[in-house]
N, C-alpha and C positions, 0 to 999 in steps of 0.2 A: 504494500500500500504506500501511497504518496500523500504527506501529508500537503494539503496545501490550505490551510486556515490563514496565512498571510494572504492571500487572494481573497480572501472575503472576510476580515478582518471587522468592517464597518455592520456588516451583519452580526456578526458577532457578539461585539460590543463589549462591554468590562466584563463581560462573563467569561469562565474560564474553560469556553469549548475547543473544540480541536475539528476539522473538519477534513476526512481522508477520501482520497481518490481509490477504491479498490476495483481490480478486475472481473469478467465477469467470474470464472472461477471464483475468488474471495466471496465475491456477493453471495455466490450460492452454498456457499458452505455457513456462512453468517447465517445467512436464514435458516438452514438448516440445524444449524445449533441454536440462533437464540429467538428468531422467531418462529422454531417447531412446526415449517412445514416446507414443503417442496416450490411455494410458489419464488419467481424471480422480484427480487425486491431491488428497485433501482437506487435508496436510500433507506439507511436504517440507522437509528437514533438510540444510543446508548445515553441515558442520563445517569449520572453520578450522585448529584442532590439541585440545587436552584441554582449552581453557581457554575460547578463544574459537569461535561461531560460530552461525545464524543461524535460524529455524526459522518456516516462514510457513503457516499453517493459512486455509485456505476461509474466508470470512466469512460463507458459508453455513450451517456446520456447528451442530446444535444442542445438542452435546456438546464445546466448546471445549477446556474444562479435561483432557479424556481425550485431546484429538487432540496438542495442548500438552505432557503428558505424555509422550506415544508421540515426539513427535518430538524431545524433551530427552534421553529413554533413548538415541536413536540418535545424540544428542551425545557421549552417553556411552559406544558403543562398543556398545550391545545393539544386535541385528540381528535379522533374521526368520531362520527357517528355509529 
């Protein structure tokens, strides 16, 4: 994985996330362990507590900045329906 949280640093913001590039290999084995099923997940969000925690998007994706987005709100405590 590549971290690239300097590229979207203003997303961010004083909170202490990290934001990683993985391939699609990585993605599928992450989901496979931490979201418990076979689907492809182009982002997935590890929270630590409010402050800190980790958020690793497809290196596929050709919408970055929106998938980056989506998985920072879910740092933050938004969720799906």
């Amino acid at each position: 994985m590549v971290d690239i949280t300097d590229k979207y640093r203003k997303l961010v913001g004083k909170n202490k996330f990290n934001i990683f590039e993985g391939s699609r290999e990585e993605m599928e084995k992450l989901g496979k362990k931490w979201m418990k099923d076979d689907e492809f997940h182009e982002v997935i969000s590890f929270p630590i507590d409010e402050i800190y925690g980790d958020v690793v998007v497809w290196e596929g994706v050709t919408d970055k900045k929106f998938l980056v987005e989506h998985g920072v709100r879910h740092l933050l405590g938004e969720h799906h329906d």
